[in-house]
C-alpha positions as CSV (number, residue, x, y, z in Angstrom):
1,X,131.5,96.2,91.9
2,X,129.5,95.5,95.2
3,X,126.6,97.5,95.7
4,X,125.5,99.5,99.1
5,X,122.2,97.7,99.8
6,X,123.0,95.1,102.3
7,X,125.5,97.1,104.2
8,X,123.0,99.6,104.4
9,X,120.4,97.0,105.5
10,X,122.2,96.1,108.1
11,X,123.0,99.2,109.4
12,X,119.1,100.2,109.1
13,X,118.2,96.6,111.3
14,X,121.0,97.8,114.1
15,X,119.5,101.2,114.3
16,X,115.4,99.8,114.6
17,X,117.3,97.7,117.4
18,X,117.5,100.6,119.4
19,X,114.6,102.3,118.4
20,X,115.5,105.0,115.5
21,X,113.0,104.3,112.9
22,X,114.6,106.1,109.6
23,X,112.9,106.3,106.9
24,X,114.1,104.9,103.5
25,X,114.9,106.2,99.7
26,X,114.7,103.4,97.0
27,X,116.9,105.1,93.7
28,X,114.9,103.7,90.5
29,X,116.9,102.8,87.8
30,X,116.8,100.7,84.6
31,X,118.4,98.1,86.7
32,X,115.2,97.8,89.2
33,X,112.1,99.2,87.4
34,X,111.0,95.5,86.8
35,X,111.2,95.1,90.6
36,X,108.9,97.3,91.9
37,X,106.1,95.1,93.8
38,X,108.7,93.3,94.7
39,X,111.0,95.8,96.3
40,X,108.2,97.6,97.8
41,X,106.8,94.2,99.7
42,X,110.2,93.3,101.2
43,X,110.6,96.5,102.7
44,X,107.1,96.5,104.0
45,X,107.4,93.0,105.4
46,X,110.8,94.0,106.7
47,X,108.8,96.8,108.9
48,X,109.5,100.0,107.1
49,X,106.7,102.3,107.0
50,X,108.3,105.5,105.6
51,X,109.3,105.2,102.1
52,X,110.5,108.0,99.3
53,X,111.3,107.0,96.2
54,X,113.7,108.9,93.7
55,X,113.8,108.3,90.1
56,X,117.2,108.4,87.8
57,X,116.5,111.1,85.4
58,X,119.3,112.5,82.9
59,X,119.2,114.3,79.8
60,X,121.1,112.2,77.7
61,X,121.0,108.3,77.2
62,X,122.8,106.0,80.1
63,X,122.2,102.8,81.6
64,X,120.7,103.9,84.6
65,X,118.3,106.7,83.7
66,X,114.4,106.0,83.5
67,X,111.5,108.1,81.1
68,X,108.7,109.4,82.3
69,X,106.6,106.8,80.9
70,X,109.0,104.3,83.1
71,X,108.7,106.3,86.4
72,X,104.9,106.6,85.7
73,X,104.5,103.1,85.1
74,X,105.9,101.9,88.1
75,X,104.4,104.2,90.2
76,X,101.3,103.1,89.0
77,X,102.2,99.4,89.8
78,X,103.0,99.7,93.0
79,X,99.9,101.6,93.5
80,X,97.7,98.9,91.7
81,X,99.4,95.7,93.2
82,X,99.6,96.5,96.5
């Protein structure tokens, strides 16, 4: 399956182009929890200055869902790494 993000990208690059500054929301998963300095830098250096961040939570075991302790933790990264 092909993910969203570069479509997305693009779409967010055309539209500072002309001047519409959007802001952006990073979904935190299992999949990119281990990513976050990382993540957060390129969109940074990439210009964006608005950024909200929503976390997977569910109430029963799944691939993509994240604990508290996770969403605390990389919270916490982001704030001490940057």
């Amino acid at each position: 399956m092909k993910g969203s993000f570069h479509d997305a990208f693009k779409g967010l690059k055309n539209l500072r182009k002309n001047g519409i500054n959007l802001p952006v929301i990073v979904t935190v998963t299992k999949d990119n929890l281990k990513k976050d300095i990382k993540n957060f830098n390129f969109l940074i250096n990439n210009g964006l200055k608005e950024i909200k961040y929503s976390p997977v939570y569910d109430s029963i075991k799944d691939n993509f869902s994240i604990s508290n302790e996770d969403w605390f933790g990389y919270l916490k990264n982001i704030v001490l790494k940057t």
